[in-house]
VEXDREN-2710 file (C-alpha; in Angstrom, 1 decimal):
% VEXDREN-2710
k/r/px/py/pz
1/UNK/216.5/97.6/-60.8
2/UNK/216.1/95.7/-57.5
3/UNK/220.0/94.6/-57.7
4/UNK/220.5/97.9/-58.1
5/UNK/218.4/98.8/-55.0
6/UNK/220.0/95.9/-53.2
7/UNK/223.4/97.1/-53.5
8/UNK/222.9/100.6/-52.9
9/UNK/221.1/99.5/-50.1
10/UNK/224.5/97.6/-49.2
11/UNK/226.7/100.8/-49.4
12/UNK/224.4/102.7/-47.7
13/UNK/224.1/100.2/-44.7
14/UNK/228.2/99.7/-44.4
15/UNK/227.9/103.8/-44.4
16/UNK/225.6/104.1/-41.0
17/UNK/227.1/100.5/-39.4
18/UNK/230.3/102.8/-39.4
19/UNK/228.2/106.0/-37.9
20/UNK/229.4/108.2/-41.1
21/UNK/226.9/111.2/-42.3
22/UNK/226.6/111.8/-45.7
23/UNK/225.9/115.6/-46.7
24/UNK/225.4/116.2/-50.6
25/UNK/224.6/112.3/-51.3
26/UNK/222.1/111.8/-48.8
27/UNK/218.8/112.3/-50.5
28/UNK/220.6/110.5/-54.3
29/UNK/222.6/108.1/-52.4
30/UNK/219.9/105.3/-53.3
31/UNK/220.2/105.9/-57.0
32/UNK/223.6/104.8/-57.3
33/UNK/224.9/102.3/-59.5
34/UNK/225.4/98.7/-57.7
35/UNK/228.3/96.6/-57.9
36/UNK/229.9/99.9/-59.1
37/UNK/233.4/101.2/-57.5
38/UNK/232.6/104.7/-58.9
39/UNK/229.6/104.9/-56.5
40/UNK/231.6/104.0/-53.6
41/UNK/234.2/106.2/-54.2
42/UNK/231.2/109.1/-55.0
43/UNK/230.4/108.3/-51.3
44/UNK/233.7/108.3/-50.1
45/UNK/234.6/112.1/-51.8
46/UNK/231.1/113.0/-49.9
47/UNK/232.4/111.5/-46.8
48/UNK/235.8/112.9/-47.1
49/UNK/234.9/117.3/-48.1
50/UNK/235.2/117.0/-51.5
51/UNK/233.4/117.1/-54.8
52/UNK/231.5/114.1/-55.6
53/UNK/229.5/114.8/-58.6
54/UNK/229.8/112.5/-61.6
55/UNK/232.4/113.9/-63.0
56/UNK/234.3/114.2/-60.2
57/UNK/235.4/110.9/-59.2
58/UNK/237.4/110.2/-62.6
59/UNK/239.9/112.5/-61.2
60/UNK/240.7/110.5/-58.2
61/UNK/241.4/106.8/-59.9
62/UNK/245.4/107.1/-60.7
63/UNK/246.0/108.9/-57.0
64/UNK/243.5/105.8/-55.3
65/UNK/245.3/103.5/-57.5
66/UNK/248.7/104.5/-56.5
67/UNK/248.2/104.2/-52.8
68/UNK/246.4/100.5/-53.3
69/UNK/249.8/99.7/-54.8
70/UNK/251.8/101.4/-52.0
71/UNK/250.1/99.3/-49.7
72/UNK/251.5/96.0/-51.1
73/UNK/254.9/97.8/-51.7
74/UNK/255.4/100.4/-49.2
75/UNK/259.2/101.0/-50.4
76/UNK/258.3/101.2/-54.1
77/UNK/255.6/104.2/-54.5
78/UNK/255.3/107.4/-52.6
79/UNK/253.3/108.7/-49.3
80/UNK/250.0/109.7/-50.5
81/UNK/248.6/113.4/-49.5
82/UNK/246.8/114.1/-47.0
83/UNK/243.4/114.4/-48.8
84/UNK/244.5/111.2/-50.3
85/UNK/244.8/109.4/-47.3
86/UNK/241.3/111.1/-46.3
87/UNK/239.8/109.8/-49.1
88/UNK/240.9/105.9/-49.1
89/UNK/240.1/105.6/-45.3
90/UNK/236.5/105.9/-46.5
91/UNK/237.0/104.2/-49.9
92/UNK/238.3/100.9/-49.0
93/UNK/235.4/99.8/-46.6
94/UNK/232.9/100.6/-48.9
95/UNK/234.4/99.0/-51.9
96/UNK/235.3/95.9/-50.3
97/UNK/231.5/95.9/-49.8
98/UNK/230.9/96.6/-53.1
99/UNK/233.0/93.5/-54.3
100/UNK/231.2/91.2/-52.3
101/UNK/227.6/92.6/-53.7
102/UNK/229.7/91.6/-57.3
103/UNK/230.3/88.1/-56.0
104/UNK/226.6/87.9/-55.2
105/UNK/224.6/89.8/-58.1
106/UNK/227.7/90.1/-60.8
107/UNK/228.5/87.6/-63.9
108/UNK/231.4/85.9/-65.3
109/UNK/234.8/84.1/-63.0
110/UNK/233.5/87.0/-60.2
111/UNK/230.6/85.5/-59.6
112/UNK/231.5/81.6/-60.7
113/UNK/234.9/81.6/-59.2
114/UNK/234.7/84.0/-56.3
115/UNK/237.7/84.0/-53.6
116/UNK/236.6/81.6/-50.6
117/UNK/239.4/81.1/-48.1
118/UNK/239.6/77.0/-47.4
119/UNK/237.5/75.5/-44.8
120/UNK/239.3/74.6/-41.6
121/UNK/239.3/71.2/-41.6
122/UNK/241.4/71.6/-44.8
123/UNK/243.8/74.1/-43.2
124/UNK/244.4/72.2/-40.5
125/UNK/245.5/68.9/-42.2
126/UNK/249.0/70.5/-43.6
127/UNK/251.6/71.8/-41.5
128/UNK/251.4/75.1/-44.5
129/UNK/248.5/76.0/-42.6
130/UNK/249.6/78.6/-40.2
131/UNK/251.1/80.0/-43.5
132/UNK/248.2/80.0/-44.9
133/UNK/246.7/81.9/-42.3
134/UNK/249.0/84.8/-42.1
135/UNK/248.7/84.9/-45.8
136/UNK/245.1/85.5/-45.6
137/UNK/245.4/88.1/-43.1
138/UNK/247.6/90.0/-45.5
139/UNK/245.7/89.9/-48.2
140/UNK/243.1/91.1/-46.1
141/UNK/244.7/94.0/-44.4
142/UNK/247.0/94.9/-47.9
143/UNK/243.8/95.2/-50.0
144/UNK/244.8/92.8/-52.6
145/UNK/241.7/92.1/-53.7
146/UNK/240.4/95.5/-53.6
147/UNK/244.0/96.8/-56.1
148/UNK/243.1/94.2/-58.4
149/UNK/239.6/95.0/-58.8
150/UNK/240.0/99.2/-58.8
151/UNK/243.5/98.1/-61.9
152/UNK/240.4/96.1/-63.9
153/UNK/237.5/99.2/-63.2
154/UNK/239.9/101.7/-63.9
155/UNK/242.4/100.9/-66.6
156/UNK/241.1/97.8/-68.4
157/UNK/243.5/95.0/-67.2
158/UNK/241.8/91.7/-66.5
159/UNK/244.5/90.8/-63.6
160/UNK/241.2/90.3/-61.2
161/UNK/239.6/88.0/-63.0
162/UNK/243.0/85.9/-64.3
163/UNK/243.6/85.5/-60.4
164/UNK/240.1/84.4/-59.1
165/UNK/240.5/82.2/-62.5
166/UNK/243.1/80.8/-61.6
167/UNK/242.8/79.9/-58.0
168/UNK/239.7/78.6/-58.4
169/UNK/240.6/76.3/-61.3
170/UNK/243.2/75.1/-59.4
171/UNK/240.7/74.7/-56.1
172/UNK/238.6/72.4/-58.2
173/UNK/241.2/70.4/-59.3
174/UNK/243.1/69.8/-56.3
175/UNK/239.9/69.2/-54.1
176/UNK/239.1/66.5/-56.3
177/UNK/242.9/65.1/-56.8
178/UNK/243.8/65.1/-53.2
179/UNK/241.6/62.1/-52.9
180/UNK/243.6/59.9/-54.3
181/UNK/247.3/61.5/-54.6
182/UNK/248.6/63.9/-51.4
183/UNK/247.8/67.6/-52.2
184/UNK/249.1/70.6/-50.2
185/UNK/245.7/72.9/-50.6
186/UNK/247.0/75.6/-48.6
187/UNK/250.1/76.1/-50.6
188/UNK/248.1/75.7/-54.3
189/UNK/245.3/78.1/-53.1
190/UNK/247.6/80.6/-51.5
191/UNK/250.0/80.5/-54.2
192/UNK/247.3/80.6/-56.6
193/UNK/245.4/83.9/-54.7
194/UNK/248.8/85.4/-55.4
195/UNK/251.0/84.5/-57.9
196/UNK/250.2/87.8/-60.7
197/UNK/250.5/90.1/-57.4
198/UNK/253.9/91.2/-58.3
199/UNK/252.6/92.5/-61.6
200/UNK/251.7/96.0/-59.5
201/UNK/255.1/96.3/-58.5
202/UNK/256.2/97.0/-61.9
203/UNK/257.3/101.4/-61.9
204/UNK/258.5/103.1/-64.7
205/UNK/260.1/101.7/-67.5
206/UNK/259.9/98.4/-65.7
207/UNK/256.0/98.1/-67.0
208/UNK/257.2/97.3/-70.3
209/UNK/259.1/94.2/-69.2
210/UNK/256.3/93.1/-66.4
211/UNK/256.1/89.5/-67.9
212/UNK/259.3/89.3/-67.1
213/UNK/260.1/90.9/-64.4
214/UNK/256.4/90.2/-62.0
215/UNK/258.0/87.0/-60.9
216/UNK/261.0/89.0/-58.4
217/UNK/258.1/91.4/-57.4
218/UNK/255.6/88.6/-56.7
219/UNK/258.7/86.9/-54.4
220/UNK/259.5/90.0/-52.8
221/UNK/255.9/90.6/-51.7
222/UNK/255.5/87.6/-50.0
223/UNK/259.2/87.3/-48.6
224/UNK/258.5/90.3/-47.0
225/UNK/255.6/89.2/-45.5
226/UNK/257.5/86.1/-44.0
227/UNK/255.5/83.6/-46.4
228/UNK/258.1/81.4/-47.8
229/UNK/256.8/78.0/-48.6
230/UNK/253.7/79.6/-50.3
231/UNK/255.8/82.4/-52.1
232/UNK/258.3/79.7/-53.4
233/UNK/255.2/77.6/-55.0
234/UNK/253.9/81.0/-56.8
235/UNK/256.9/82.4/-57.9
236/UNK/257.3/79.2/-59.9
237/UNK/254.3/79.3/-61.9
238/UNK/256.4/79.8/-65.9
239/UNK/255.8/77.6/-68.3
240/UNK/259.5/77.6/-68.9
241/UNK/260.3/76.0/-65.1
242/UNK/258.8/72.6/-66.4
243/UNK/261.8/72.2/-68.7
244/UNK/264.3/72.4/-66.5
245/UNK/263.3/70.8/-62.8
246/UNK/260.5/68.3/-61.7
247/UNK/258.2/70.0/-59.9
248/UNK/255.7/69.3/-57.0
249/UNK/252.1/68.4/-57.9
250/UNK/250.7/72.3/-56.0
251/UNK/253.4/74.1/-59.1
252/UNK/251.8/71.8/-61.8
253/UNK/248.4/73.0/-61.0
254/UNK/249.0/76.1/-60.6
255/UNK/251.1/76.2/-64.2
256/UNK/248.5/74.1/-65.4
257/UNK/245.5/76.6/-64.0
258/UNK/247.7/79.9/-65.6
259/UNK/247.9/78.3/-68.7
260/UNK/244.1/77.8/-69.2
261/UNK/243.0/80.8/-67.5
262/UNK/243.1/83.3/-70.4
263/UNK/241.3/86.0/-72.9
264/UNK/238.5/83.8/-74.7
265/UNK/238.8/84.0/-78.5
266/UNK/235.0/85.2/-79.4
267/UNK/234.2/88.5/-78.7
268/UNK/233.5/90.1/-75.9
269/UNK/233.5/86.9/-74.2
270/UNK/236.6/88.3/-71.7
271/UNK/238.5/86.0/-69.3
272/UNK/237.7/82.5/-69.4
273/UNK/238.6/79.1/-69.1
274/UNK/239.8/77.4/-72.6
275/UNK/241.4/74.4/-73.7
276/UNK/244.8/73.4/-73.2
277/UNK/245.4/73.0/-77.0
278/UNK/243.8/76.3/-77.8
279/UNK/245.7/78.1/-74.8
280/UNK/248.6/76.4/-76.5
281/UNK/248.2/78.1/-79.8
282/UNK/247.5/81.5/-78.0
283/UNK/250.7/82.0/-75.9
284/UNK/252.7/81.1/-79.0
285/UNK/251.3/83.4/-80.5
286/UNK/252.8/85.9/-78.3
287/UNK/255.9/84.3/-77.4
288/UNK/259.2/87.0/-78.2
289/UNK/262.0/86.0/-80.2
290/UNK/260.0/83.1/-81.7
291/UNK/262.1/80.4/-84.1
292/UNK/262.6/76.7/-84.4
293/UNK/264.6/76.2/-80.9
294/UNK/262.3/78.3/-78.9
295/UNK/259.0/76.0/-80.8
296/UNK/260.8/72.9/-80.0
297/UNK/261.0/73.9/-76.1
298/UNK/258.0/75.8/-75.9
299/UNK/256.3/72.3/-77.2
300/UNK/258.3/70.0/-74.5
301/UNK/256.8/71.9/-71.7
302/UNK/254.0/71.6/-73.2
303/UNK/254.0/67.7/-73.4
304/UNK/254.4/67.9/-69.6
305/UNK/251.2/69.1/-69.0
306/UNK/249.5/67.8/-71.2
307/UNK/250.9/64.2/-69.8
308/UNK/249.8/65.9/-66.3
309/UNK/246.3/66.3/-67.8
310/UNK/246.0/63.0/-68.9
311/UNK/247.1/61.6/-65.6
312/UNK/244.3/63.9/-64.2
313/UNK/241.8/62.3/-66.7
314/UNK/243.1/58.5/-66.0
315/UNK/242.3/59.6/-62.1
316/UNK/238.8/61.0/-63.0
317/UNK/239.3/64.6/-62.6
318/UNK/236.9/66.6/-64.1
319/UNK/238.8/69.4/-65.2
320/UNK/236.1/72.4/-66.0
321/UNK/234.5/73.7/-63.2
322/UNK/230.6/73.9/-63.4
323/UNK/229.5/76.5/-65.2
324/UNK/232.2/76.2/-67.6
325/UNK/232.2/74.5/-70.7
326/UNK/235.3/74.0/-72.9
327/UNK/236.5/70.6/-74.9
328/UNK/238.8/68.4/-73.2
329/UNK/240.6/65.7/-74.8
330/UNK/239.5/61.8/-74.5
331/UNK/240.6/60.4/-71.9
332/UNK/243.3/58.1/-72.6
333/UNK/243.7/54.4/-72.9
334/UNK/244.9/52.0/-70.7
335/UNK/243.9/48.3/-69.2
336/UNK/241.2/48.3/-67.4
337/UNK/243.0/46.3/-64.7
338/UNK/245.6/49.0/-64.5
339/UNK/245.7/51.0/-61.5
340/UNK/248.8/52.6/-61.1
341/UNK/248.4/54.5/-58.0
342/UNK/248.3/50.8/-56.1
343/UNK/250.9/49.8/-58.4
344/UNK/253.2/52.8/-57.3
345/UNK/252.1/51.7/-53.8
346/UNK/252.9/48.2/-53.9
347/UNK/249.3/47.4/-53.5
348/UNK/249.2/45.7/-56.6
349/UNK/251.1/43.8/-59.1
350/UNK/252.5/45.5/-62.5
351/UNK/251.0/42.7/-64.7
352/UNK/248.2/44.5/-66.2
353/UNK/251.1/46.6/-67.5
354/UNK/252.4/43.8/-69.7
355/UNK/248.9/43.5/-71.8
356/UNK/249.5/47.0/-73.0
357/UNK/250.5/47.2/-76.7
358/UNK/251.3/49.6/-79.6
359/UNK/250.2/53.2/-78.1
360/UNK/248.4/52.2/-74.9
361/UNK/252.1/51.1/-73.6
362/UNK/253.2/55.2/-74.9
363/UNK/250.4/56.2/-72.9
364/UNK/251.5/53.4/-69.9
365/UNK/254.7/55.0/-69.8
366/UNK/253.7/58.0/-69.3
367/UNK/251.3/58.0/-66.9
368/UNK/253.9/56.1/-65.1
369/UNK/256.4/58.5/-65.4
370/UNK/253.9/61.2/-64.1
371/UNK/252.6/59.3/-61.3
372/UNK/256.0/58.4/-59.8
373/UNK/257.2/62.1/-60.1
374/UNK/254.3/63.6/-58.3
375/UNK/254.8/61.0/-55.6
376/UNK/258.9/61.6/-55.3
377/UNK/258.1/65.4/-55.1
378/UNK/255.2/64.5/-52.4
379/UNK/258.1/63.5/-50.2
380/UNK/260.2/67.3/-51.2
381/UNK/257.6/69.3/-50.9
382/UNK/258.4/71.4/-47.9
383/UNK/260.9/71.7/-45.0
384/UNK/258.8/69.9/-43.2
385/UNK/258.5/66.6/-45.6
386/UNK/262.3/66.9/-46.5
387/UNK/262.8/66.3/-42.8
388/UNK/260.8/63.2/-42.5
389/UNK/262.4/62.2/-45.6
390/UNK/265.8/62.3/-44.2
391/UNK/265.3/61.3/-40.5
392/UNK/263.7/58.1/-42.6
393/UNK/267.3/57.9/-44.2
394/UNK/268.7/57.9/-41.4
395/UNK/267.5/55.1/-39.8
396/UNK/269.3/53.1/-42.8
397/UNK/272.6/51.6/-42.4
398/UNK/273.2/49.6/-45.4
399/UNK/274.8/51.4/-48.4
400/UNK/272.3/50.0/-51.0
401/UNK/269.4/52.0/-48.8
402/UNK/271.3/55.3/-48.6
403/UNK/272.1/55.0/-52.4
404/UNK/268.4/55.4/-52.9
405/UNK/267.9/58.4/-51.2
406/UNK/270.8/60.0/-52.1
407/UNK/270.2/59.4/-55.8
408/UNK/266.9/61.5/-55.2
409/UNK/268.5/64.7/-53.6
410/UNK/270.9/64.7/-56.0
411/UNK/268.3/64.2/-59.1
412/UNK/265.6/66.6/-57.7
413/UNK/267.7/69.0/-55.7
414/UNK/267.0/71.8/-58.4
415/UNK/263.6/71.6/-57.6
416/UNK/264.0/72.2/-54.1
417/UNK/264.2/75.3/-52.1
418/UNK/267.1/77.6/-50.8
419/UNK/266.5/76.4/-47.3
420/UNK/265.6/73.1/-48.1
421/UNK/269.3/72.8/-50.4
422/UNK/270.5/74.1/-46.7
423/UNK/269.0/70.8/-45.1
424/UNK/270.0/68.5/-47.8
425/UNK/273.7/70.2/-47.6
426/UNK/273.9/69.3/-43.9
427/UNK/273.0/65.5/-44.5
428/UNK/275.4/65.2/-47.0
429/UNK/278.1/66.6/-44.4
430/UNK/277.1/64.4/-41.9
431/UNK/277.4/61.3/-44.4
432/UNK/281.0/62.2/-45.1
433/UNK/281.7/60.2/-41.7
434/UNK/279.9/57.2/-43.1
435/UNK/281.9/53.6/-43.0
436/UNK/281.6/52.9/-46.2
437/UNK/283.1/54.5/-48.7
438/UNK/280.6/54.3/-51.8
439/UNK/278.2/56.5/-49.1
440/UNK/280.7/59.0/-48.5
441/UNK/281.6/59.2/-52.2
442/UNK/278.5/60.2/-53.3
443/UNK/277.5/62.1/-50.6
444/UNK/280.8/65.0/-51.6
445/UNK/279.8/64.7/-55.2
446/UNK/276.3/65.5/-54.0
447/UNK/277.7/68.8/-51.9
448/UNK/279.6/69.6/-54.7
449/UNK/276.5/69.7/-57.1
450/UNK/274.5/71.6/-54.4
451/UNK/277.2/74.3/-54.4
452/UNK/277.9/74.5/-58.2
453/UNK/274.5/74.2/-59.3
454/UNK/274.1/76.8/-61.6
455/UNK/270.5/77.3/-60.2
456/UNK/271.5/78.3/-57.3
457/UNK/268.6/80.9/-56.2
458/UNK/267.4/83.4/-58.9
459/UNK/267.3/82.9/-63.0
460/UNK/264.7/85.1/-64.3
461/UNK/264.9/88.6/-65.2
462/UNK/265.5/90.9/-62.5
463/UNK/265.1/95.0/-62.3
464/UNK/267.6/97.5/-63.1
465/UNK/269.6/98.5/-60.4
466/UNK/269.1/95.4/-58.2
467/UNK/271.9/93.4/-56.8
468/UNK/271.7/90.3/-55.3
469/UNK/273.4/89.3/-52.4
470/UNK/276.0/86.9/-52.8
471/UNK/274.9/84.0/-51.6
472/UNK/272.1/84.8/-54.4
473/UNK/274.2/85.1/-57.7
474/UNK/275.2/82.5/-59.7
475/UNK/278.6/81.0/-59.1
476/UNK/280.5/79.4/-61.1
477/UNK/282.8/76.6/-59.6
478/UNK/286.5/76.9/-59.6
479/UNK/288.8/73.8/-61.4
480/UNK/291.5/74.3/-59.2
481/UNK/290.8/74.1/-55.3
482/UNK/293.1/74.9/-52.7
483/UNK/293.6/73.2/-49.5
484/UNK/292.7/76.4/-46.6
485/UNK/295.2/77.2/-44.3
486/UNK/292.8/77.1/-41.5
487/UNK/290.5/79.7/-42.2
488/UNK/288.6/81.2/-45.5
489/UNK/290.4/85.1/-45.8
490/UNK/288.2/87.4/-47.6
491/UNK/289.4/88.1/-51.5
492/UNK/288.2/90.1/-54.3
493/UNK/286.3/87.1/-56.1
494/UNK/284.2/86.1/-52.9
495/UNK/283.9/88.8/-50.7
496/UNK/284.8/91.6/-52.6
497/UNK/287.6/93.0/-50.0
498/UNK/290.7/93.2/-50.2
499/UNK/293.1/90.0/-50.2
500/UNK/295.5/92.3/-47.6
501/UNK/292.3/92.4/-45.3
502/UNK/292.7/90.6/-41.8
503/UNK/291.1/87.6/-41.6
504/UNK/287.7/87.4/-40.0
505/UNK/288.5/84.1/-38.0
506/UNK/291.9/85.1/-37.0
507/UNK/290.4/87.0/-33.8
508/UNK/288.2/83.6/-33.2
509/UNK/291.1/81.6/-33.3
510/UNK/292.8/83.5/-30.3
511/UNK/289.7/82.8/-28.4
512/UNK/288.4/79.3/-27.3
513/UNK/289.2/77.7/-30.7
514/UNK/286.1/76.3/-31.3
515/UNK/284.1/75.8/-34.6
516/UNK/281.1/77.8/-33.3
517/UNK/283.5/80.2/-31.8
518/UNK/285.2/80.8/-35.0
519/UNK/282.0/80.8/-37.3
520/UNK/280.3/82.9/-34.8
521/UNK/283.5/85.6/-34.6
522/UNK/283.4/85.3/-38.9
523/UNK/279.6/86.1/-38.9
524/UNK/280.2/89.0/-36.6
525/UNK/283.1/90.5/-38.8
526/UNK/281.1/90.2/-41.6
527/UNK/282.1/87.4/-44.4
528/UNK/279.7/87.0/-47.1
529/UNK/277.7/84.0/-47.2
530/UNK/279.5/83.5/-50.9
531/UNK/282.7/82.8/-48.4
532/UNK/281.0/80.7/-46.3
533/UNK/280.0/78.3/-49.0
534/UNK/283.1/78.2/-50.2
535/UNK/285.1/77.7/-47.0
536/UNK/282.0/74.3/-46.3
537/UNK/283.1/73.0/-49.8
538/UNK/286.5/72.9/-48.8
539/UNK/285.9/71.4/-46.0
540/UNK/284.0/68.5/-47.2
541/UNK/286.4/67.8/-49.9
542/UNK/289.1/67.6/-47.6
543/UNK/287.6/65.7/-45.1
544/UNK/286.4/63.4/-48.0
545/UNK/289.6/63.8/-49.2
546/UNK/291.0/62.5/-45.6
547/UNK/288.8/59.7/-44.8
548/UNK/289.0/57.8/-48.2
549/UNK/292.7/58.5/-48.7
550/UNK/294.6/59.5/-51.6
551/UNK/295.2/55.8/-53.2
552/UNK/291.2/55.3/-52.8
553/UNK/290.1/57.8/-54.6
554/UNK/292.6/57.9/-57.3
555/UNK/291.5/54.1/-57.8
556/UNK/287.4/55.0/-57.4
557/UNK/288.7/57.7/-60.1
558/UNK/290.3/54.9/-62.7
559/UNK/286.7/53.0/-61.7
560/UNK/287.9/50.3/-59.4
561/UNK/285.9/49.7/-55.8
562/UNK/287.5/49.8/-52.7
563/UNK/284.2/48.8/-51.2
564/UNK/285.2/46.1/-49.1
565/UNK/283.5/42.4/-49.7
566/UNK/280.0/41.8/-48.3
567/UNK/279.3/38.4/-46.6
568/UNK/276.3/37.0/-49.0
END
């Protein structure tokens, strides 16, 4: 009864620190339920004209519901009514004060795992910070929290407490792992706070396919919004993205966090945090299309985190938050003397490695593997690092040292992101005027596997009716190039005009001549980015082509060197 005082007392406090007057809820305005969104919409109808008896309000949960979606996707729902719009002006203040008298007085991941924006000192340590910011101030002034509260009030769907779940599963853990191995917390927690988001941007027919299609929505919504580093790291958050690229250590706690975040098995229990073996057992469960292949992959990507939670264990993670109490596996075996965070580092020697036998050296192995993954994608996890990473290349002249670094872009270039496959693509071109010919070998072949990757930007599902643009479909490389005359002139299979169109750099070329003349005249007239792509290709492999000579690379081709003799 006094919680129920207490919050009543809240609403009613948030109504006269605004200097509204209620009218048929004055003298019962006390009585109302707290931590309830019914009673702050009851106010609201009072507030706004309209009938607020009990009954009342039920009538007014689809059309509030609606507009909390419209808000994160203006383009996708309708313009609410006037009385509507009435209506949620008072609403939304009062129910965000109602959520936080649930994170106060309420039970369950609410309560235990409310949303707490990071402290500053741990903003300010990452260049992801601004980000971060602006991402706060959208989910602030978009209502996120409130849509995803009002979905689980008002039609059952535990979305609200998955995402608190999740982020702050994945809070605790990378607090306590960014001691000891580089963690990006504002990219986990912001990815984290909204990686389900796009789930409310499912209309239609699209609601049947929503764990399939939530992942464009989610990277629309923060696209739009300008957040791209942070919306890359949540859109990736499928179990199924483990098999196919390495990933940085913010994806692998988020993945991990989704995967453990889920319904409990007793009743009534609702959202909690389980095992990772039982959460195994529970999405197979409701995997589609379920035979032999799809078990056989579903359990690889499985291995990976659970080699990811061992490493976690080896580094003395406690993986349940307090409060929460689920098994966890032992934690695995390995020399004492073993510490392979300093032997990654070069801090210490591998020997300890050499006294492990029979399946401690399994167990080696892989937290080897793990460890020196995480620390590779440390160095690719952002514009920003991939920078450093290659103005540190840079200052390399020996072959042997720009082998190293180009064997890493080319190995973990699927993981990385459209703009930073942009960065990686303009250090390959400028290795192409490297001496040495072993350098400028592999730097085409690495061009070449940048721009006939088959991931080049989207593979998941995507929603009837909606076209990429070109630079955003999947291409599939030609086998026979042609040397351009000059210019790339727009055809059917790239540009989609047609072949008898003028060329777009034809005017450029009367001009000054220039490169950025002519690319800037191209951009003006309007040739697809799928053009441009093609027209760089060709232009690497011909200057490739140019600076090795025809007799070098039909010889590198039969696997001679033409890599002249070192001294020593």
């Amino acid at each position: 009864m006094e919680a129920t005082r207490q919050g009543s007392f809240a609403l009613l406090d948030e109504v006269a620190a605004r200097g509204w007057r209620l009218a048929r809820l004055a003298g019962s305005a006390g009585s109302l339920p707290a931590g309830d969104l019914d009673s702050a919409l009851r106010l609201a109808l009072d507030l706004a004209g309209e009938p607020c008896g009990e009954g009342d309000a039920a009538a007014w949960h689809e059309p509030l519901i609606t507009e909390a979606k419209r808000r994160l996707y203006p383009e996708t729902f309708p313009a609410p009514t006037s009385a509507v719009e009435a209506v949620a002006g008072y609403f939304v203040p009062l129910a965000k004060a109602v959520l936080a008298e649930q994170t106060r007085h309420g039970s369950g991941i609410v309560a235990r795992l409310p949303f707490e924006p990071l402290a500053d000192d741990e903003i300010a340590r990452w260049p992801s910070g601004e980000e971060y910011r602006r991402m706060l101030r959208h989910i602030e002034g978009d209502g996120v929290l409130l849509c995803l509260a009002m979905v689980e009030a008002w039609q059952g769907f535990s979305t609200y407490q998955h995402i608190l779940g999740v982020a702050g599963l994945a809070l605790w853990i990378g607090r306590q792992l960014a001691k000891v191995v580089a963690v990006d917390l504002p990219l986990l927690h912001g990815a984290a706070v909204g990686h389900d988001i796009g789930k409310f941007g499912c209309v239609g027919d699209e609601v049947r396919r929503i764990p399939r299609l939530h992942y464009y929505y989610t990277h629309t919504w923060y696209q739009d919004r300008g957040l791209l580093s942070i919306g890359h790291i949540a859109t990736t958050h499928s179990v199924w993205d483990l098999e196919l690229v390495r990933l940085p250590v913010e994806t692998l706690l988020l993945i991990y966090a989704d995967f453990r975040v889920k319904e409990s098995a007793g009743p009534g229990e609702g959202m909690g945090i389980i095992s990772l073996a039982e959460s195994f057992a529970t999405i197979r469960d409701k995997l589609e299309n379920l035979d032999k292949e799809k078990i056989r992959r579903y359990r690889g990507v499985y291995r990976k985190l659970r080699d990811l939670e061992e490493y976690l264990q080896f580094l003395g993670v406690e993986l349940n938050p307090p409060g929460f109490d689920c098994p966890t596996p032992p934690r695995p075996s390995c020399p004492k003397e073993l510490d392979i965070v300093a032997v990654l580092a070069g801090r210490q020697r591998p020997d300890a490695v050499a006294l492990a036998t029979g399946r401690t050296l399994a167990t080696v192995r892989r937290l080897l593997v793990t460890a020196h993954n995480l620390g590779v994608m440390e160095r690719l996890r952002d514009l920003p690092a991939l920078r450093a990473l290659i103005e540190e290349a840079r200052s390399f002249e020996s072959w042997r040292d720009l082998r190293t670094y180009l064997t890493i872009l080319g190995e973990y270039a699927p993981a990385l992101s459209r703009e930073q496959k942009a960065l990686a693509f303009d250090f390959f071109m400028e290795l192409l005027g490297h001496r040495d010919d072993d350098v400028r070998y592999h730097a085409s072949n690495g061009i070449g596997d940048l721009l006939a990757g088959p991931e080049d930007f989207w593979r998941k599902d995507l929603p009837d009716g909606i076209v990429l643009r070109p630079e955003r479909r999947r291409r599939t490389p030609k086998r026979t190039w042609r040397r351009p005359s000059g210019c790339c002139t727009p055809c059917r299979s790239c540009c989609g005009a047609s072949s008898a169109a003028p060329s777009p750099t034809s005017d450029a070329r009367r001009g000054s001549g220039s490169r950025r003349t002519s690319r800037a005249a191209s951009a003006t007239a309007g040739r697809s980015s799928a053009c441009m792509s093609a027209s760089r290709w060709r232009f690497a492999w011909s200057t490739f082509r140019s600076r090795t000579g025809p007799a070098s690379w039909r010889s590198r081709r039969r696997g001679a060197s033409t890599r002249s003799p070192r001294p020593g």
